[in-house]
C-alpha positions as CSV (number, residue, x, y, z in Angstrom):
1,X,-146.6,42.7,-24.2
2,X,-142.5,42.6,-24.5
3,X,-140.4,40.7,-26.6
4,X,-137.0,39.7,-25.4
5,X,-134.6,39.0,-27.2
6,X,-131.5,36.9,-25.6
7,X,-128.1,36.4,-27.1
8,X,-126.7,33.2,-25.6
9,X,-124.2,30.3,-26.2
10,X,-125.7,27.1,-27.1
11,X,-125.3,24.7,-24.5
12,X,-126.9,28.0,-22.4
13,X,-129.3,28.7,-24.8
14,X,-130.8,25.1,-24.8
15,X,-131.1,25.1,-20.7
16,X,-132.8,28.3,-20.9
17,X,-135.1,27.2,-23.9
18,X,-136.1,23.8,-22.1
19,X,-136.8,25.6,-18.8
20,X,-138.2,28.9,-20.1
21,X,-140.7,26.5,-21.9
22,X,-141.4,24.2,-18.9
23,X,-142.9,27.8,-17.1
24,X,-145.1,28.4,-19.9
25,X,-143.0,31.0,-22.0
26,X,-143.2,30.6,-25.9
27,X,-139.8,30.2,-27.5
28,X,-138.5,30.4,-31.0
29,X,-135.1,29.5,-31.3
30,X,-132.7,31.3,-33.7
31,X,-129.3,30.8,-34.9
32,X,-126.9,33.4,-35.5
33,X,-123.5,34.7,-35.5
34,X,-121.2,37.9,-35.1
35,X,-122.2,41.5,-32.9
36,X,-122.6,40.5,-29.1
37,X,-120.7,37.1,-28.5
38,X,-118.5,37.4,-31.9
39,X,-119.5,33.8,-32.8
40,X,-121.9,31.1,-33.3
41,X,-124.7,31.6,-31.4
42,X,-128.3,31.1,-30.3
43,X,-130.7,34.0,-30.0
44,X,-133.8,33.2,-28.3
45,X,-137.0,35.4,-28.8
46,X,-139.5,35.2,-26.0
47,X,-142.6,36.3,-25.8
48,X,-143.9,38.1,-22.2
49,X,-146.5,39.8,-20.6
50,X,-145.0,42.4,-18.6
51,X,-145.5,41.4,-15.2
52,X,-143.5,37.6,-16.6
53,X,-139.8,39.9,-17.5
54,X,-137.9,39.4,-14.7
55,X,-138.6,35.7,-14.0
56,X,-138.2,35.1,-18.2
57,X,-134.5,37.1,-17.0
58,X,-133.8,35.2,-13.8
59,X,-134.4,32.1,-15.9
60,X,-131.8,33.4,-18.8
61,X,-129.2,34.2,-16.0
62,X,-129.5,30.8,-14.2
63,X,-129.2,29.1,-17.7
64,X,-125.9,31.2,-18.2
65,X,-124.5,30.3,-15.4
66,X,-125.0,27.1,-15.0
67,X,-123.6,27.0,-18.7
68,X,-119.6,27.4,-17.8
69,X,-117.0,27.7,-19.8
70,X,-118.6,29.5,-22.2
71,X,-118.5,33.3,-23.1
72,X,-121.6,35.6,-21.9
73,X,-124.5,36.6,-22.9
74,X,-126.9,39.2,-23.8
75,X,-131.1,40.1,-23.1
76,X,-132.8,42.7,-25.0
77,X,-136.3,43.7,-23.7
78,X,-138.8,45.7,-26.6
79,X,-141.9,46.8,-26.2
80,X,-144.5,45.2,-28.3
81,X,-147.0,47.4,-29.8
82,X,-149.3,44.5,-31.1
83,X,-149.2,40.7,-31.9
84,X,-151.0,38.4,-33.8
85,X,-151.0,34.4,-33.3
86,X,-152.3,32.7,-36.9
């Protein structure tokens, strides 16, 4: 299981959100500011078996750049030791 983590501008964030969901990916959606982007931002963290990564990243980069104008972003991919749903 991974966990990535993605840094992105909002209007970015929101077309990755909608389509990462749409493929079956659970989202949470974050807010949060400063480090990466050096402002208000969205991190999103998304939960993926392994073999799901790079489509969860393809669907990140497509969302950024479809998003213009606006500054980058960033994906983190950690190793998840265990999860738990309640």
């Amino acid at each position: 299981m991974k966990l990535i983590l993605a840094v992105l501008p909002e209007r970015a964030a929101t077309l990755a959100s909608d389509r990462l969901v749409a493929q079956g990916y659970r989202v949470t959606r974050l807010a949060s500011t400063g480090g990466f982007l050096r402002r208000g931002n969205v991190t999103l963290l998304i939960g993926a078996e392994e073999h799901q990564v790079e489509t969860a990243l393809r669907l990140l980069r497509e969302a950024r750049q479809q998003a213009r104008g606006e500054p980058g972003g960033i994906a983190i991919v950690l190793n998840v030791s265990g999860f738990e749903r309640f």
